[in-house]
BADO-840057 format. One line per field, with one value per residue (C-alpha): residue in one letter; x, y, z negated. Coordinates in steps of 0.001 Angstrom, whole numbers, plus 524288, in hexadecimal, padded with zeros to 5 digits. Layout:
BEGIN
type <- [a|...]
u <- [X|...]
v <- [Y|...]
w <- [Z|...]
% end
This chain:
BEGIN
type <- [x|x|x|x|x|x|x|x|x|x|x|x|x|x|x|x|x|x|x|x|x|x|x|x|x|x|x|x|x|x|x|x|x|x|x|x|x|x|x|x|x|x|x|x|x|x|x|x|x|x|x|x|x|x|x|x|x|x|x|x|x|x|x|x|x|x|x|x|x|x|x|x|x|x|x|x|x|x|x|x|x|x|x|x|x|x|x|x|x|x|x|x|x|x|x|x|x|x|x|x|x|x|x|x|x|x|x|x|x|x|x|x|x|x|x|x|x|x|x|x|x|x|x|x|x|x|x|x|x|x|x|x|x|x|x|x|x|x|x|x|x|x|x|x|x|x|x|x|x|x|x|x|x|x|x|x|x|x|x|x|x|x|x|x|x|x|x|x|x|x|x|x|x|x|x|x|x|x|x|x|x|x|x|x|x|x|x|x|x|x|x|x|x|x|x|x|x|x|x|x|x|x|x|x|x|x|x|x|x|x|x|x|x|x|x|x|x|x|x|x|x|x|x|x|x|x|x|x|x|x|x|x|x|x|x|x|x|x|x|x|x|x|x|x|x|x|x|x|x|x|x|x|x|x|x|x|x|x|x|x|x|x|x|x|x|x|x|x|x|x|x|x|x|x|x|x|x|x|x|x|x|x|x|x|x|x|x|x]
u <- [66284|6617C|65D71|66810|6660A|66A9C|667B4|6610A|662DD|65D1D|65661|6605C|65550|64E50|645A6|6384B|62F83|622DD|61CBC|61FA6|6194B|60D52|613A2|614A4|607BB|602DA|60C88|6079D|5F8BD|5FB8F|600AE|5F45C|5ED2A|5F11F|5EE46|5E0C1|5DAD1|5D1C8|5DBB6|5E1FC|5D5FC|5D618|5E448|5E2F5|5D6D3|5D6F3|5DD1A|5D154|5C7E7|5D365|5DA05|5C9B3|5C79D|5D3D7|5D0FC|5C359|5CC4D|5D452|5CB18|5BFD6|5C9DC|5D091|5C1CB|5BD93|5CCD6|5C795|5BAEA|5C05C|5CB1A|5BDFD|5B6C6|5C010|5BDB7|5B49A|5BA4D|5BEC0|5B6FF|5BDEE|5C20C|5BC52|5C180|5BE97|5B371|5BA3F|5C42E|5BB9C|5B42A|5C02B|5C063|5B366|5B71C|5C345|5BC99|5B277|5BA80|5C6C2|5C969|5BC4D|5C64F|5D17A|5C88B|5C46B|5D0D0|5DA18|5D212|5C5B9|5CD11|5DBE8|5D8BD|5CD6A|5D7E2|5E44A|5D762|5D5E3|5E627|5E814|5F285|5F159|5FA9C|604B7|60329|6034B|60D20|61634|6183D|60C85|6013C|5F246|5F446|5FE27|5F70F|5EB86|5F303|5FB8A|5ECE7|5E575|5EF45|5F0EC|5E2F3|5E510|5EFE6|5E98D|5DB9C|5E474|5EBE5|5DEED|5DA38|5E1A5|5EB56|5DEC2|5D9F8|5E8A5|5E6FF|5DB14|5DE98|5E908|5E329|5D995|5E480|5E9C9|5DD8F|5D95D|5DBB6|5E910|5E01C|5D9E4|5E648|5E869|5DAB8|5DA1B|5E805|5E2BB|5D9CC|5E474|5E434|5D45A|5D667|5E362|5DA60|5CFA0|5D7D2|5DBA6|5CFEA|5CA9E|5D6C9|5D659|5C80E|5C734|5D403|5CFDB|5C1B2|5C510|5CEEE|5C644|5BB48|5C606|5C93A|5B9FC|5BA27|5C431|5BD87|5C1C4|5B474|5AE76|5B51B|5B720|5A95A|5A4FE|5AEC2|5A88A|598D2|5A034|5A369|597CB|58A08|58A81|58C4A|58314|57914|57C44|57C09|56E1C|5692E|56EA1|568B4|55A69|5595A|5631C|56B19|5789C|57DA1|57EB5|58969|590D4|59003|5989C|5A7AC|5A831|5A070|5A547|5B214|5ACCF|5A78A|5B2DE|5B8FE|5AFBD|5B4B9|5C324|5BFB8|5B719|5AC5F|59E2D|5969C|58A88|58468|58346|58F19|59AD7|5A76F|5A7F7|59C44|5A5C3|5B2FC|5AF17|5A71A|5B3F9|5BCCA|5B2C6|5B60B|5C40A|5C321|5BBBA|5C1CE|5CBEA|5C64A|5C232|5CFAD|5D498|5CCC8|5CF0D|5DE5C|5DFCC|5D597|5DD5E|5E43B|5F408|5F997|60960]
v <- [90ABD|91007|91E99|92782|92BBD|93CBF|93CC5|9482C|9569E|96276|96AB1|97615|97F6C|989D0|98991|99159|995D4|98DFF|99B58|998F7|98C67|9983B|99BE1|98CE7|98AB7|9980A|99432|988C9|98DD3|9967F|98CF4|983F8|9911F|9909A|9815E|98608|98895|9919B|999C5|9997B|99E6E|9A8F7|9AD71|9AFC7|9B618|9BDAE|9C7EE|9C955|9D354|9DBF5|9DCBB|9E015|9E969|9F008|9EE1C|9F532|9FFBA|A02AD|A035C|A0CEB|A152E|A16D2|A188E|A2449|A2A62|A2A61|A2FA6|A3984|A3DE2|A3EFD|A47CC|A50B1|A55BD|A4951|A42B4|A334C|A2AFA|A27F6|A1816|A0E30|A0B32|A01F1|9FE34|9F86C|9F39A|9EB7E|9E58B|9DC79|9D6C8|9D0E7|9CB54|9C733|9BF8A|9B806|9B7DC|9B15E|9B202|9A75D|99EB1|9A091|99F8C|99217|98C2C|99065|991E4|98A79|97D2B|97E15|97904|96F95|96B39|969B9|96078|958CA|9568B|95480|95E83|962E8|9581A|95DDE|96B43|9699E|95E53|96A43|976BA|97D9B|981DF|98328|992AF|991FE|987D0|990C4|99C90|9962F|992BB|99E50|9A739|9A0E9|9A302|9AFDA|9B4EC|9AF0D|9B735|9C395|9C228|9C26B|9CDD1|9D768|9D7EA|9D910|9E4D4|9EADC|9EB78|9EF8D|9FA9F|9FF36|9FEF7|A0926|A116D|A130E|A16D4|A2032|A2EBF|A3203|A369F|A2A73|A228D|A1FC4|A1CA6|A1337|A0E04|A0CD9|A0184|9F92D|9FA10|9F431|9EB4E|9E50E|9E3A6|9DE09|9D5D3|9D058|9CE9F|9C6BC|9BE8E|9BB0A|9B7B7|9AEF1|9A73C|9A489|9A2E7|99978|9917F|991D7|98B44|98197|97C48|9772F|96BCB|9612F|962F7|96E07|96DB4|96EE2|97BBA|98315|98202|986A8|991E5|9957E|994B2|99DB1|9A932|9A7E0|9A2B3|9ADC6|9B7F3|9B26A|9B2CE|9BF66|9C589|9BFEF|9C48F|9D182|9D313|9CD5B|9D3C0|9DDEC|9D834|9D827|9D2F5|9C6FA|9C993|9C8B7|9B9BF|9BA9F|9BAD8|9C2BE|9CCE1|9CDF9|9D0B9|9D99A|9E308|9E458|9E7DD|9F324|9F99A|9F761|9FD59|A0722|A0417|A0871|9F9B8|9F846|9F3B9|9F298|9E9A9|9EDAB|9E907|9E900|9DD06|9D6D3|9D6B2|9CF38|9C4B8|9C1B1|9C137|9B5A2|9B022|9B05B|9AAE4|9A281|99C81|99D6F|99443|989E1|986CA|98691|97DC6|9752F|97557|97439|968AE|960F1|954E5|953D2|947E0|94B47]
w <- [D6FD5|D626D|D5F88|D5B63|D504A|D4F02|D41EB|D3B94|D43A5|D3D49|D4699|D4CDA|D55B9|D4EB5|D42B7|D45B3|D3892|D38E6|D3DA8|D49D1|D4C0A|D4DE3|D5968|D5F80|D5CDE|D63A3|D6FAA|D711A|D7052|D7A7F|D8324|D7FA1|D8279|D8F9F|D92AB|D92C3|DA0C2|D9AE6|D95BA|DA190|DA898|D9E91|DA09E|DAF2B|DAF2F|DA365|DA9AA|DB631|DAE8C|DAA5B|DB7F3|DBD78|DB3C7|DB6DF|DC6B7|DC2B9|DBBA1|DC47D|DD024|DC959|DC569|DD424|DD881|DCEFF|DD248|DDF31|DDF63|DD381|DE097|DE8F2|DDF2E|DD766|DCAAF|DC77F|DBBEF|DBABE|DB022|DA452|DA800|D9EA8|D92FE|D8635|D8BCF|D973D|D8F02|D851D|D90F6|D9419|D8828|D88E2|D9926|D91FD|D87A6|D8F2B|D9A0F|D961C|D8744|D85A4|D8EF9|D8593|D790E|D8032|D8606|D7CFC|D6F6B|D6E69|D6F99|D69DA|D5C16|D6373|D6B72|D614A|D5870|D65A5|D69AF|D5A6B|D5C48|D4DAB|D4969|D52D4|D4E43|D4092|D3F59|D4213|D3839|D3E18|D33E2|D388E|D37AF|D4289|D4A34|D4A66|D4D01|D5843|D5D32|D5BFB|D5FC8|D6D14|D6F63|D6C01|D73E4|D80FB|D7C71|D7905|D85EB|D8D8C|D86E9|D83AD|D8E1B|D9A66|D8FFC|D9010|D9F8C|D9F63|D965A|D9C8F|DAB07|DA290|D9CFE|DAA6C|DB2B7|DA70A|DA7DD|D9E69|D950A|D91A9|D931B|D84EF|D80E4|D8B68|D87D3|D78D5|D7CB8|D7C5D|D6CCF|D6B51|D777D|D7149|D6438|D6B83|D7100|D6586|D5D4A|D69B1|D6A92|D5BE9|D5C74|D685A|D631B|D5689|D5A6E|D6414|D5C14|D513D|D5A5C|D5EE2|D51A7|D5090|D595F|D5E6E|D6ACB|D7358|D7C49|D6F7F|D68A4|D76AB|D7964|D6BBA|D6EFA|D79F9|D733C|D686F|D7382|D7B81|D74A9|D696D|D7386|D7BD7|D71B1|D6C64|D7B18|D7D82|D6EA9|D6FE9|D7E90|D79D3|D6C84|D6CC2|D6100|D6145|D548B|D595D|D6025|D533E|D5619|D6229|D621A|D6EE9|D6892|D5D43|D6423|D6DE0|D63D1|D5C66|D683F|D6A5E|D5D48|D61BE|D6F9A|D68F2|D7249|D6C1C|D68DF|D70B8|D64C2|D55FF|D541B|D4F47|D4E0D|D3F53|D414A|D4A89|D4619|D38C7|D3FB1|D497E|D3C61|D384A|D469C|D45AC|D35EC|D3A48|D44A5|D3D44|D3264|D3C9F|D41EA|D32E2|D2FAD|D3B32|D3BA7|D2D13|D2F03|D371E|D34E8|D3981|D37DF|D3949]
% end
C-alpha cells in the first residue's frame, strides 16, 4: 500500500518564544525531582520537626497558663523566639534538604552524561543557560519548599501563643526566615548540580556531595572542640550558611565569625559551581 503523501502543512497550534523552553526544562526537573525516593522521603517527613515544635509550643504554653491561673499576679515568660526559629533550619538541612541535595542534585547532570540525554536536549532550541536553569531551579524549589514553609508554621504558631504585644515582632520573622530560606535553597541547588556535572557516574558525584556537607564540618567540629579554633568552620557550607543566618535573625554569634567572612566565601561556592557545569555542558558533544 503506498504512503499518502499530504504534502507540506505549516504548523497551525501556537508559537512559544524560545524563553519558554526554561520553563519545560524546570517542569520536567521537577518531575525528575520527584522520581527520586529520597526526595520522596524528604517531602513526607519534612514537615515532622515543624508539627513537634509546634506540639512543644502549644503544650508549654497551656502549662504556664495554668499554673499562671494557680498563682495570680506571677507573670508568663516571654515564648521563644529567633532562636527557636533558626534551630529548624539546621534539623531541616541535615534532615531532609541533604536528601534533596542527593536525589535530586548531586546526580542530574551525572545522569543526563550517563542516558546521553544531551543530544535530546540540545537537538531542540534550548541553550546551556536554560538547561542549567531548568536544572537548578528544580532543585531549588523542592529545598525552598522544605524550608521556608515548616519556618512560616512555626512562626506563626509563635505569633499566636505570644502576648499582643509581641505579636508583630514575632510575625516579622517571616522576613529573615523567607531570606534564609532562600540563600539555602540557592546554595544546595547549585552546589549540588555543580558536583553532578563532575562525573558520568552518579555513585560517584552524590557521594562526593555528601563528603562536601559532612567531612569539613566534621573536622572543623573536632578542631574547634580540641583547640578552641573556629575558623575552620569557614571550610564548611553548613556553616557558612548558618552564620549568615545569625545576622539575618539578629542572633549574637557565639564566636569570632561573622557573616561578612561568610557570605563572600558562599559567592565563590555558587561561582563556582557555577563554572563546573559550564564547562561541562558547553563541553559536550551533540550529534543532531
Amino acid at each position: 500500500m503506498a504512503i499518502r503523501d499530504l504534502g507540506y502543512r505549516p504548523y497551525e497550534g501556537e508559537r512559544l518564544p524560545a524563553s519558554h523552553n526554561t520553563v519545560v526544562l524546570l517542569r520536567h526537573g521537577l518531575t525528575r525531582a520527584w522520581g527520586s525516593w529520597l526526595v520522596k522521603i524528604a517531602a513526607f517527613t519534612a514537615w515532622a520537626p515543624a508539627l513537634i515544635a509546634m506540639f512543644y509550643l502549644g503544650t508549654m504554653t497551656w502549662i504556664m497558663q495554668q499554673q499562671a491561673g494557680q498563682m495570680p499576679g506571677q507573670e508568663l515568660p516571654p515564648p521563644p523566639g529567633a532562636d527557636f526559629v533558626k534551630a529548624l533550619f539546621a534539623w531541616q538541612f541535615w534532615g531532609f534538604l541533604s536528601l534533596i541535595g542527593v536525589g535530586a542534585g548531586a546526580g542530574a547532570i551525572a545522569e543526563d552524561i550517563t542516558f546521553k540525554a544531551f543530544s535530546f536536549y540540545f537537538a531542540k532550541p534550548v541553550t546551556p543557560p536554560q538547561y542549567l536553569a531548568g536544572r537548578i531551579a528544580a532543585v531549588a524549589i523542592w529545598c525552598f519548599a522544605l524550608t521556608f514553609l515548616p519556618s512560616f508554621l512555626v512562626v506563626g504558631m509563635l505569633a499566636g501563643i505570644s502576648p499582643e504585644e509581641m505579636r508583630v515582632e514575632q510575625a516579622g520573622l517571616i522576613l529573615p526566615a523567607l531570606l534564609h530560606s532562600v540563600l539555602i535553597s540557592v546554595v544546595v541547588a547549585t552546589g549540588s548540580v555543580g558536583m553532578s556535572s563532575l562525573s558520568g557516574s552518579r555513585a560517584l558525584t552524590m557521594s562526593a556531595w555528601l563528603i562536601v556537607l559532612v567531612i569539613p564540618q566534621i573536622l572543623a567540629l573536632i578542631v574547634d572542640t580540641i583547640a578552641d579554633w573556629p575558623w575552620l568552620y569557614l571550610v564548611s557550607i553548613y556553616e557558612l550558611l548558618s552564620i549568615v543566618g545569625d545576622a539575618l535573625f539578629r542572633i549574637e554569634p557565639a564566636n569570632d565569625l561573622r557573616w561578612y567572612y561568610a557570605l563572600p566565601l558562599l559567592g565563590l561556592v555558587v561561582a563556582g559551581a557555577l563554572a563546573m557545569a559550564w564547562r561541562r555542558v558547553r563541553g559536550v558533544e551533540v550529534i543532531a
